[in-house]
N, C-alpha and C positions, 0 to 999 in steps of 0.2 A: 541612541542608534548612530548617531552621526562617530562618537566615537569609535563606535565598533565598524564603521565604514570606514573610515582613516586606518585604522588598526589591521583593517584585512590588508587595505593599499599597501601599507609599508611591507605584509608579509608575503602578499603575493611580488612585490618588487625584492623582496630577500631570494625567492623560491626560482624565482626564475632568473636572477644575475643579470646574464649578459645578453640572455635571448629576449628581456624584453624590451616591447619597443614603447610605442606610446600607449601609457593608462590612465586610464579617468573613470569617472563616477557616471549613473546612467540610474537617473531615480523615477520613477513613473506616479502618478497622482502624489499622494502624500511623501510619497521619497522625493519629490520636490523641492521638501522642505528641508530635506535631510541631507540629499547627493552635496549642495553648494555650501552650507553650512561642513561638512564634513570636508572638502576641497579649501576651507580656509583653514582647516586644523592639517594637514599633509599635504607636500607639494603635488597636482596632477597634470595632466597635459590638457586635460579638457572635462566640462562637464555637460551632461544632454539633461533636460528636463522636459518629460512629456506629460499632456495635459495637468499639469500641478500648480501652483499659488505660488503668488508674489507677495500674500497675504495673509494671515494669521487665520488658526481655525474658528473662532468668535465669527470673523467677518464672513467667513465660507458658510457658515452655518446661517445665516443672516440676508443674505443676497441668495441661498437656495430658497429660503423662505419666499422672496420675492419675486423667484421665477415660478414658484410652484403657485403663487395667487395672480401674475403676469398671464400665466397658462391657460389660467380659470377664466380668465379673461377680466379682473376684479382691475380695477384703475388707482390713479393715485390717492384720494382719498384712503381707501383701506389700503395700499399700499403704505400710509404714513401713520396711521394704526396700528399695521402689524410693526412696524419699524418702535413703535412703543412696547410690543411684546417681543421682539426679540433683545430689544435692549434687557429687558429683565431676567429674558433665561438666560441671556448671554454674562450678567452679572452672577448668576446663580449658579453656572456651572463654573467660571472662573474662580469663585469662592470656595469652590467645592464642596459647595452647599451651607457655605458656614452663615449668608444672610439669611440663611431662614427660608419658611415658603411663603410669609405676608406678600410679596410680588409677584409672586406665582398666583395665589388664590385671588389676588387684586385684579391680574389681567384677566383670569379665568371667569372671574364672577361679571365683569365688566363689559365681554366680546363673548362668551361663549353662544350667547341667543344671535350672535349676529351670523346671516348664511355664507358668508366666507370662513368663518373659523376653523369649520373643518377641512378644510382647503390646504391647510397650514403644515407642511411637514418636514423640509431642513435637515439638517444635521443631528440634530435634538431639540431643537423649538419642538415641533407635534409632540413626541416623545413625552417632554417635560408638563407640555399642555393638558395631556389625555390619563396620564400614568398615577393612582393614586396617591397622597404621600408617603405614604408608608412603604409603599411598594419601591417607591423612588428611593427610600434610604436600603431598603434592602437591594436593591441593583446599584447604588453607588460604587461600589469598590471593582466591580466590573468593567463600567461604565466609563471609569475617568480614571484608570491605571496607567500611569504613567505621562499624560496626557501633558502635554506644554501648552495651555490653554490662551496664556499671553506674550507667545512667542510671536517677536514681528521678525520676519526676514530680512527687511529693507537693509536693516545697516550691514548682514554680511553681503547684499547682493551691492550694494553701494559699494562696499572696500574688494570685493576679491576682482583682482586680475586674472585669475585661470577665464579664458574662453568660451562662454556658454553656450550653446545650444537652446532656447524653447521653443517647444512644437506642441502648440494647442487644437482644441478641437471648437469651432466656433460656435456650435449650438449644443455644449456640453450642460448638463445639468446637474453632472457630480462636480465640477469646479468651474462654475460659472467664472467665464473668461473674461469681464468687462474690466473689471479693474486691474486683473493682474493683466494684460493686455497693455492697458496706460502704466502704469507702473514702467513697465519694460522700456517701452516708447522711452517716454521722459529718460531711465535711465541710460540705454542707448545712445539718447541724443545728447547725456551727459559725457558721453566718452565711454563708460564701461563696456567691456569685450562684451555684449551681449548681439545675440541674434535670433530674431524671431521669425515663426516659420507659422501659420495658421490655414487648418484644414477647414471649406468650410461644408455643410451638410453635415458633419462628423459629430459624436457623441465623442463621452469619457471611453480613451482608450484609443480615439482616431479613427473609429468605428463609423463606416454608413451605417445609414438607417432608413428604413420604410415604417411610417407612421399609420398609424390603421385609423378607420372614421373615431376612434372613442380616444383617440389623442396616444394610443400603446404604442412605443416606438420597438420595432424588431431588428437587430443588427443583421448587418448582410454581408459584413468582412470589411477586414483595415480599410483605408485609403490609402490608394496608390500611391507609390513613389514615397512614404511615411518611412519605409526599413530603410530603403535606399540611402535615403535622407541620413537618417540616423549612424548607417553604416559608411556615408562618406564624410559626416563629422568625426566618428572617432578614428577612421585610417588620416586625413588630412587635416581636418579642422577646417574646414571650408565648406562650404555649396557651392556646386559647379552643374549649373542652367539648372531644367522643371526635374520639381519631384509632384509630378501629378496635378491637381488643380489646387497644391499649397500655395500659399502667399507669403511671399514674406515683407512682412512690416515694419521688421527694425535690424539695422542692421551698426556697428558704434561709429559715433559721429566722432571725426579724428577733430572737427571745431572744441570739442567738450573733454578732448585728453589734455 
């Protein structure tokens, strides 16, 4: 993908000559992964990253798990339990199945009597937990097409100079923000063009929400000043004063260029 994002850049910069002005990459959740990566393979003026990873899908899969039993209200104890079961689907789907299900059936027969288990749902931890094996080889080839399972970002967000943009949502549950959050920070503080912008109340997408008593969150439209934001990094490459009740928390430390 990241190819074929580079590959439009060069031809939308063919198509349009001399009219155009400044272009860049603009990737939402998992184009995250893809917008900055793609901006180290062609040169762009800027890239935006909204609510998306500084971190690999293994770990996103991993920390969903942990908010989904966080929620339930379950503590660290089975929070470092489950951190033993996602270790193993997380090895299982990077293999693409090729260890086998002995770690599957291990966790499964070990935690399934305990009343968090079901609690358990992730990226594909639940999935993997719940889903016969059988059934699991016949949904393989769907399930993991194409899929960069040990892709870390870090080293292109470390080396690319283009300008970034991220705007997170701080009570997101589809890309839980905590790490990719510090990630930024530290990089930031390391000198890299990076600037971060955090909505808070906001789900995946930058989305308010109203929570009903059985914990169902209802969206009730973007947060303010989130386009604004968006639309005055790629005319200038800047922030200029509030977009709404965003924060922003990192912004590059000229000590670290």
């Amino acid at each position: 993908m990241a190819e074929d994002a580079a590959a439009a850049v060069v031809e939308a910069r063919r198509l349009a000559g001399s009219r155009a002005g400044r272009v860049g990459l603009h990737g939402g959740s998992q184009g995250g992964w893809v917008a900055p990566l793609a901006a180290s393979r062609t040169p762009v003026d800027f890239v935006i990253v909204g609510f998306g990873l500084a971190y690999g899908a293994l770990a996103e899969d991993s920390d969903q798990v942990m908010l989904d039993l966080k929620g339930k209200g379950w503590g660290p104890d089975v929070l470092s339990q489950a951190r033993e079961i996602t270790d193993v689907t997380g090895a299982f789907i990077a293999s693409h199945g090729e260890v086998g299900f002995a770690g599957l059936e291990a966790v499964r027969a070990k935690y399934r009597a305990q009343p968090w288990f079901a609690d358990i749902k992730g990226e594909f931890t639940g999935l993997l937990l719940t889903t016969p094996n059988e059934q699991i080889i016949a949904m393989a080839p769907a399930l993991d097409a194409g899929t960069s399972w040990d892709y870390d970002p870090l080293p292109v967000l470390s080396g690319l100079d283009t300008p970034m943009l991220w705007i997170q949502a701080e009570d997101d549950l589809g890309a839980p923000p905590e790490a990719t959050r510090q990630r930024l920070i530290d990089l930031a503080g390391q000198g890299r063009p990076i600037t971060l912008l955090e909505y808070p109340d906001t789900d995946h997408g930058i989305v308010r929400f109203e929570t009903a008593p059985d914990g169902k969150r209802t969206s009730i439209g973007y947060a303010p000043g989130y386009y604004q934001a968006v639309l005055d990094w790629a005319k200038t490459g800047r922030l200029d004063g509030r977009y709404g009740d965003g924060r922003l928390l990192a912004t590059p430390s000229p000590r670290g260029r």
